[in-house]
C-alpha positions in Angstrom: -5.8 -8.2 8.7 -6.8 -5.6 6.5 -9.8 -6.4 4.0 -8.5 -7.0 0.8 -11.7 -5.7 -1.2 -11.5 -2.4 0.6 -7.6 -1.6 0.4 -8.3 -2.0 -3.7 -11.6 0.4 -3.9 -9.1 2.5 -1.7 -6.5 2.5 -4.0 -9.0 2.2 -6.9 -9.8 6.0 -5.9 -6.6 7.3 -5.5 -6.3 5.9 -9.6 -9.3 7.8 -10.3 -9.2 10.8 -8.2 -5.4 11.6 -8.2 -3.9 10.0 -10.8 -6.4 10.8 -12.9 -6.7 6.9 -14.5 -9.7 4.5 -14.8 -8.6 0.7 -14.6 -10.8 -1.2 -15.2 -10.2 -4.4 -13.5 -8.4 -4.7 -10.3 -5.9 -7.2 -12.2 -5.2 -5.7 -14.8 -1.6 -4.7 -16.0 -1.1 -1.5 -14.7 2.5 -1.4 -16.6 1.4 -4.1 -19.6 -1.8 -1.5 -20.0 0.8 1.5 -19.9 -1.6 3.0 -17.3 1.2 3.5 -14.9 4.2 5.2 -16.2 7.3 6.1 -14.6 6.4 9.6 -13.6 3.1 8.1 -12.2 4.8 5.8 -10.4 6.7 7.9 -8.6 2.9 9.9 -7.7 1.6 6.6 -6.9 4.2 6.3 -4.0 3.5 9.3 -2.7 -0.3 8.8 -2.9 0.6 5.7 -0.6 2.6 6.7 1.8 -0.2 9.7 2.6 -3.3 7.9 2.4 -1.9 4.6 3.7 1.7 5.7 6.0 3.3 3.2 4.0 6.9 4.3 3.3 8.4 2.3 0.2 12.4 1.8 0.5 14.1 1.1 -2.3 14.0 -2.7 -1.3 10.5 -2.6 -2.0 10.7 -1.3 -5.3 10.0 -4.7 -7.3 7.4 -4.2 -10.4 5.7 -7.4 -9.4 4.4 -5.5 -6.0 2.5 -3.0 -8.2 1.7 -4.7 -11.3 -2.0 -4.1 -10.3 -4.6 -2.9 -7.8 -4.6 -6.4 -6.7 -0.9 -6.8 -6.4 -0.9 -3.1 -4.4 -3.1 -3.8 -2.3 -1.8 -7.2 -1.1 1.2 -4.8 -0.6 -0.1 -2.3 1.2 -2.1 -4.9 3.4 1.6 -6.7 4.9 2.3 -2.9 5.9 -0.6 -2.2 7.9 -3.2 -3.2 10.2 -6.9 -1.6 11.4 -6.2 -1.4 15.5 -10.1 -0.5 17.1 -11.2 0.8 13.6 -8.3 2.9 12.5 -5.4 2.1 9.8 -2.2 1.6 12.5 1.3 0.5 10.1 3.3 -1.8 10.8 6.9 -0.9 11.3 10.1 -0.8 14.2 9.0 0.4 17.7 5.1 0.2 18.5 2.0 0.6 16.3 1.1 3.7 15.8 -2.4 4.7 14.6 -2.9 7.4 12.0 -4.2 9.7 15.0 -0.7 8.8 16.6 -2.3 6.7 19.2 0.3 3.6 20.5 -1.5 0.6 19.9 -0.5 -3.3 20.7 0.3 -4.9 16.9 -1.0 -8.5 16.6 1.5 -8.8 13.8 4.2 -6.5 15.0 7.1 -7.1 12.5 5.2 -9.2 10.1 5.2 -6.4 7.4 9.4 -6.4 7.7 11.3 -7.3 4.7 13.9 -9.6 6.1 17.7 -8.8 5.1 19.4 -10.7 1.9 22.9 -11.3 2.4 
């Protein structure tokens, strides 16, 4: 499992350094606060998805997933997993590192929404 306390200073910096936002507190109301606005939102994503390889479908767009740093990161952490010190994701087919090594998943799957009928 990924550590929790480094996934938030990760995404703490990508606040800071790309979004261009100091919060303060890893649970604070990023929406409450109106640190995180629509338009950020949409950069936040795409933040994630490069630092991270975590692709967010529209099924994952629920507020309460990135209310905060804390609520991000927890996230973030159901999408991927560190495989001999590197970030792998979790996804269909195998694991792939972010070098684009194949490596086995001990969760394979577990970061899978399941289907709502």
């Amino acid at each position: 499992m990924v550590e929790a306390s480094a996934l938030e200073a990760r995404i703490r910096q990508i606040f800071r350094d790309k979004l261009k936002v100091d919060v303060p507190r890893v649970d604070t109301d990023l929406f409450e606060t109106a640190a995180l606005d629509s338009m950020m939102f949409v950069e936040l994503l795409v933040h994630l998805e490069r630092e991270f390889g975590v692709a967010v479908t529209l099924e994952d767009i629920e507020f309460d997933h990135f209310k905060s740093i804390e609520r991000i990161a927890e996230f973030v952490a159901g999408r991927v997993v560190w495989v001999d010190g590197q970030l792998g994701i979790v996804g269909g087919g195998p694991l792939r590192t972010r070098r684009g090594n194949e490596a086995e998943s001990p969760r394979a799957g577990s970061g899978r929404r399941e289907e709502r009928t």
